[in-house]
C-alpha positions in Angstrom: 129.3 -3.8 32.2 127.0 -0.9 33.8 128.9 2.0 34.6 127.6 4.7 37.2 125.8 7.3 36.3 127.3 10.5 36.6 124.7 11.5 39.2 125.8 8.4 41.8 129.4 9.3 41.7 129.0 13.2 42.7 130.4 13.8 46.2 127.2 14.1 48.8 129.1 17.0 50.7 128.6 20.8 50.8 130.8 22.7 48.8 133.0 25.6 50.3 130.6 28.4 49.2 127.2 26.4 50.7 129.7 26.1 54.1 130.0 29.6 53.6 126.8 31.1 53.7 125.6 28.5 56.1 128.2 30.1 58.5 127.2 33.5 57.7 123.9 32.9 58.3 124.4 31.5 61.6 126.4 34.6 62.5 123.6 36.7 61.4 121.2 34.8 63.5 123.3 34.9 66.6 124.2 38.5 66.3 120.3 38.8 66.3 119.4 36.8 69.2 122.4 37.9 71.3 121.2 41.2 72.2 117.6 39.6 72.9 119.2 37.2 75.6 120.8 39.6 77.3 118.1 42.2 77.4 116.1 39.0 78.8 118.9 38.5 81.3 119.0 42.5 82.6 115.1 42.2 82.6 115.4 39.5 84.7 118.0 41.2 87.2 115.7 44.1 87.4 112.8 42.1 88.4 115.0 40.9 91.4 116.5 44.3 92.5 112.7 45.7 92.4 112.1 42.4 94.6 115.0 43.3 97.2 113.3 46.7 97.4 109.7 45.1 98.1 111.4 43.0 101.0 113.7 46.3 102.4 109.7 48.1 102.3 108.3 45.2 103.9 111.0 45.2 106.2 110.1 48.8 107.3 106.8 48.4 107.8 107.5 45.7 110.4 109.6 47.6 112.1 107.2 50.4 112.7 104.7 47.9 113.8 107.4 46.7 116.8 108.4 50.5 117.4 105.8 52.7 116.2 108.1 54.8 114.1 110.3 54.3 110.8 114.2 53.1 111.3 116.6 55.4 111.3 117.9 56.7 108.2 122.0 55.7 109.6 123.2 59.0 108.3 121.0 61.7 108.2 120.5 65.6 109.9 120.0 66.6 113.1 117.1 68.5 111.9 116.5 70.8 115.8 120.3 71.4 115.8 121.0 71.3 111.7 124.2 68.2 112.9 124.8 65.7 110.2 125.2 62.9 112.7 125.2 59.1 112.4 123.1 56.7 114.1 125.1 53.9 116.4 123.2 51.4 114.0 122.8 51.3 109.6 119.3 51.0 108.7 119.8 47.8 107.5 122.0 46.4 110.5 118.4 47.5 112.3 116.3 46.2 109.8 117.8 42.1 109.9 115.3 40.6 112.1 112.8 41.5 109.4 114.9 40.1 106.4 115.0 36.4 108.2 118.2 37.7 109.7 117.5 37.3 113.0 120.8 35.4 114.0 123.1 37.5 112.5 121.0 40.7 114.6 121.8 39.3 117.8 125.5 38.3 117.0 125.5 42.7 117.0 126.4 44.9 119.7 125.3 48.3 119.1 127.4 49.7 121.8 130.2 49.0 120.0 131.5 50.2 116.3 130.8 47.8 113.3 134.6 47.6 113.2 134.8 46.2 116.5 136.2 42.5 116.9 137.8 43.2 120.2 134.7 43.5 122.5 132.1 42.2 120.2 131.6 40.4 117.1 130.4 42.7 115.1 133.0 42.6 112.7 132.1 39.4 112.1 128.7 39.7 111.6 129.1 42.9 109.2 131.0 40.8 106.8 128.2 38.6 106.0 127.3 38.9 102.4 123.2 40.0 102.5 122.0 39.1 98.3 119.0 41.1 99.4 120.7 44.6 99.9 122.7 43.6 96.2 121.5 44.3 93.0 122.4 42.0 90.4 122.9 44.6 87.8 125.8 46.1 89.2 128.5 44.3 87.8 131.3 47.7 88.6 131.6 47.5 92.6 133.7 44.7 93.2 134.0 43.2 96.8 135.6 45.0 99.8 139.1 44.3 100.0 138.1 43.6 104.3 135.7 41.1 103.3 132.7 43.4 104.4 128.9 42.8 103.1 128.1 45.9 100.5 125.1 47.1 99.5 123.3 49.1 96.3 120.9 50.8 98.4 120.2 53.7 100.1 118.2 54.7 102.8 117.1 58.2 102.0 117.8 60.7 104.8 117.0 64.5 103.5 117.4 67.0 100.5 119.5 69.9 100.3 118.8 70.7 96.7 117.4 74.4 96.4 113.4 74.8 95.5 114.6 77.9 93.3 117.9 77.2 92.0 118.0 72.9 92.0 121.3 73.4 93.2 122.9 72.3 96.6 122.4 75.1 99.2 121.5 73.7 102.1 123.2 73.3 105.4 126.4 72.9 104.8 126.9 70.9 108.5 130.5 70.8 109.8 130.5 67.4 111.8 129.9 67.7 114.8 130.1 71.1 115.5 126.7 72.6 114.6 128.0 73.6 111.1 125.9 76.7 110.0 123.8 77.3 106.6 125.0 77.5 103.0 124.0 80.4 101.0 120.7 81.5 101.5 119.8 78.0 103.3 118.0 79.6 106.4 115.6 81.5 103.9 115.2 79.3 101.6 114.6 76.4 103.6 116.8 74.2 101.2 117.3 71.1 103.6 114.0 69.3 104.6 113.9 66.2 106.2 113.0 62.6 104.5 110.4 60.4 105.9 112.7 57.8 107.6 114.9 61.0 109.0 118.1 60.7 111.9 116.1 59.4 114.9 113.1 57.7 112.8 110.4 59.3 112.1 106.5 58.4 113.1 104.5 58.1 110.2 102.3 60.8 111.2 104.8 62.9 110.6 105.3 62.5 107.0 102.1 64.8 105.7 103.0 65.1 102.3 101.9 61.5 102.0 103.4 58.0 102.1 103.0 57.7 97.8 105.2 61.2 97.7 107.7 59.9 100.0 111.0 57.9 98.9 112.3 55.5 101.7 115.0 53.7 99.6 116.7 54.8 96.1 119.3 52.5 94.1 122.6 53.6 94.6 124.6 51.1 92.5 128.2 50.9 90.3 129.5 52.9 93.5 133.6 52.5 93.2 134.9 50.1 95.1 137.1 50.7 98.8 134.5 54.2 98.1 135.9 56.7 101.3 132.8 58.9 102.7 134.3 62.6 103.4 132.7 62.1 107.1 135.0 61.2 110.3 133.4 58.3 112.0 134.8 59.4 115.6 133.0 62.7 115.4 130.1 61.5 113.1 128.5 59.0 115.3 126.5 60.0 118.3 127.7 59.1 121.1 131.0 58.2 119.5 132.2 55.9 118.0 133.1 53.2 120.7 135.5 50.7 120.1 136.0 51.6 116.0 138.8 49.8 114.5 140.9 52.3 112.1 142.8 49.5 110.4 139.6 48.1 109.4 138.1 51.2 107.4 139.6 52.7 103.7 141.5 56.2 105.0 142.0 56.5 108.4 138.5 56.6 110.5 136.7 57.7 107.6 133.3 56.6 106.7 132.9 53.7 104.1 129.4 54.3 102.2 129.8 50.4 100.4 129.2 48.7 103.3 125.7 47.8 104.6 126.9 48.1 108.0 128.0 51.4 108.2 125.9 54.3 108.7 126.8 56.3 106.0 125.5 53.7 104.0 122.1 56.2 104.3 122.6 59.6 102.1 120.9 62.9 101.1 120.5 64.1 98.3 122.0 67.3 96.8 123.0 66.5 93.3 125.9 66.6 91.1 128.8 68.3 92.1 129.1 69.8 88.5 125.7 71.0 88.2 125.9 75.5 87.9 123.0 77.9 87.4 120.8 77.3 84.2 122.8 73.6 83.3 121.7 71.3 85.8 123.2 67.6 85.6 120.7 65.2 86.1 120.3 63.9 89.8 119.3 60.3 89.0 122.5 58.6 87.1 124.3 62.0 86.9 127.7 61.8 84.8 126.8 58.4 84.0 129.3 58.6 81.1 132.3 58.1 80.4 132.4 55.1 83.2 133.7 56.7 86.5 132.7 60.0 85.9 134.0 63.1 83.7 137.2 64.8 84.4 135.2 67.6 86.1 133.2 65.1 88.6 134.6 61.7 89.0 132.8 58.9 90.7 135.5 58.8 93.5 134.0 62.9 94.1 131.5 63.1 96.7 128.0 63.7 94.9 129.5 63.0 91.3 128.0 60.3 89.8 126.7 57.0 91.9 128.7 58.5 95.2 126.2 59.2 97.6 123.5 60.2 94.7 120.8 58.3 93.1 122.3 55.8 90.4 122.0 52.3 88.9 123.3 50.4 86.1 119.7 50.5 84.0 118.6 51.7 81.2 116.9 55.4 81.7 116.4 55.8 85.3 116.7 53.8 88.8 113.8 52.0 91.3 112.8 53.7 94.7 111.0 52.6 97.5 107.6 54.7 97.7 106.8 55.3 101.7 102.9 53.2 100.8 105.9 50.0 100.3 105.5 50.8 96.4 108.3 50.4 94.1 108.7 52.7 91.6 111.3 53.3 88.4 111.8 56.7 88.1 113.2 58.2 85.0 116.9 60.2 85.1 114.5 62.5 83.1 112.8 63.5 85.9 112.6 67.8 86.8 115.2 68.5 90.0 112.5 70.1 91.6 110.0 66.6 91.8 112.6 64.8 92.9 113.4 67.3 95.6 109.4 67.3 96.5 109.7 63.5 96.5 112.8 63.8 98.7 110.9 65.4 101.9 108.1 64.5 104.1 106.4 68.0 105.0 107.3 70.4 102.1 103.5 71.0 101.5 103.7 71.0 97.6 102.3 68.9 95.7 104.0 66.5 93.5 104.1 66.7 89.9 103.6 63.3 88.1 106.5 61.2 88.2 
């Protein structure tokens, strides 16, 4: 009789210890490739919001080539009567037939608000979800409660920030009614013009040069249902014909989200909570906690990503150049470049950004 060797009869399993540490080394190993993959993922959502800024630049220069001058900046000032006004049509409502939007242009009648369903279909047309004027790296704005397309962009449309102080102190502009200067705004010439500007702007008129010129900045993470502080009656030149109340936030207020609406275009004047000597940052300002400090909460005008330069990456946000380049520009960048960045005829040169 042959009887087994003690070697054939041992159990070809692992034992609980080897299942152990093969476990722990997988954890190990996914804990290290995790934050790889998703850095892989945001890298790749940054390459397409760049991309959606390439097609808004090459969007622009089309335009100018039909009319000879930039589109209107939706929102900007009434720089010969120092009005913040709003155009009857967003930048990017007039920039569709350039996007392969063609269709949904000609479903809009500019006569009319974007609210308007009862003489037009504009409503309609200004719910239409656009991926191009979305950046994929905003995962905080969720979708309008109205169903209206939204947007992460800006079209620039002036600077108050002060050339001495960096602080806001430009024209204060009551709607409307020919609001008069802030502090020292007349001397100091705070507000200046961007190249896009109210009425749009000839490219001949933007001589501090195309490459010191921003057309577009990211303005992302925005809360959602956001209220602008301007009244879309008095706002809107030439009024604001056939606007649907029901249809905006608060009353006939302004709603900055939506690529439709004019206000959709903003200046740039800085955190709310920036004093003399301790400037916040103007790119990604009071980016933390999430929705903004106790002293300047997202839902604030100018606090945070409302109505200021802002994304959700790493270090600083992309801007469309006025030559249709596409820069990232840090949050570590002075006040004063971005100011000189900001306007199309302050004469200074531009430090290196």
């Amino acid at each position: 009789m042959i009887r087994p060797s003690s070697s054939s009869s041992r159990s070809c399993g692992f034992t609980l210890i080897e299942l152990l540490v093969v476990i722990a080394i997988i954890a190990v190993l996914i804990a290290l490739l995790l934050p790889a993959v998703q850095q892989a993922r945001e890298a790749a959502r940054r390459t397409q919001c760049k991309n959606n800024l390439k097609q808004l630049g090459l969007a622009v220069f089309n335009y100018e080539s039909t009319y000879s001058r930039f589109p209107s900046s939706g929102r900007g000032m009434n720089m010969s009567l120092m009005n913040l006004q709003a155009f009857p049509a967003s930048t990017f409502s007039l920039l569709l037939p350039y996007l392969d939007q063609a269709a949904l242009y000609g479903q809009f009648n500019f006569s009319y608000h974007y609210t308007n369903s009862l003489n037009s279909s504009n409503a309609t047309a200004a719910r239409v979800t656009i991926p191009a004027f979305r950046c994929p790296s905003n995962g905080y704005t969720k979708p309008d409660s109205r169903g209206y397309g939204e947007t992460d962009y800006t079209p620039l449309a002036f600077t108050d920030l002060d050339p001495v102080t960096g602080l806001k102190n430009g024209y204060n502009g009551s709607v409307g009614t020919g609001g008069g200067p802030g502090t020292n705004g007349t001397t100091l010439n705070a507000t200046v013009d961007s190249a896009l500007g109210l009425f749009g702007n000839p490219i001949s008129s933007t001589t501090d040069g195309l490459s010191n010129s921003i057309l577009f900045f990211e303005d992302g993470q925005r809360p959602s249902e956001l209220v602008g502080i301007y009244d879309s009656l008095s706002l809107y030149i030439g009024g604001a014909r056939g606007l649907d109340a029901t249809q905006l936030a608060t009353g006939n207020f302004t709603a900055p989200n939506r690529w439709a609406d004019s206000d959709s275009g903003s200046g740039v004047s800085g955190q709310n909570n920036s004093t003399a000597g301790k400037l916040v940052s103007v790119i990604n300002g009071n980016k933390t906690p999430t929705g903004g400090p106790t002293d300047c909460p997202w839902t604030t005008n100018n606090c945070g990503p409302n109505s200021e330069p802002f994304s959700a990456h790493i270090g600083g946000i992309h801007t469309l150049l006025g030559d249709g380049a596409v820069r990232y520009i840090s949050e570590n960048i002075s006040t004063n470049t971005i100011r000189q960045l900001c306007g199309r005829n302050d004469g200074q040169a531009v430090d290196n950004f």
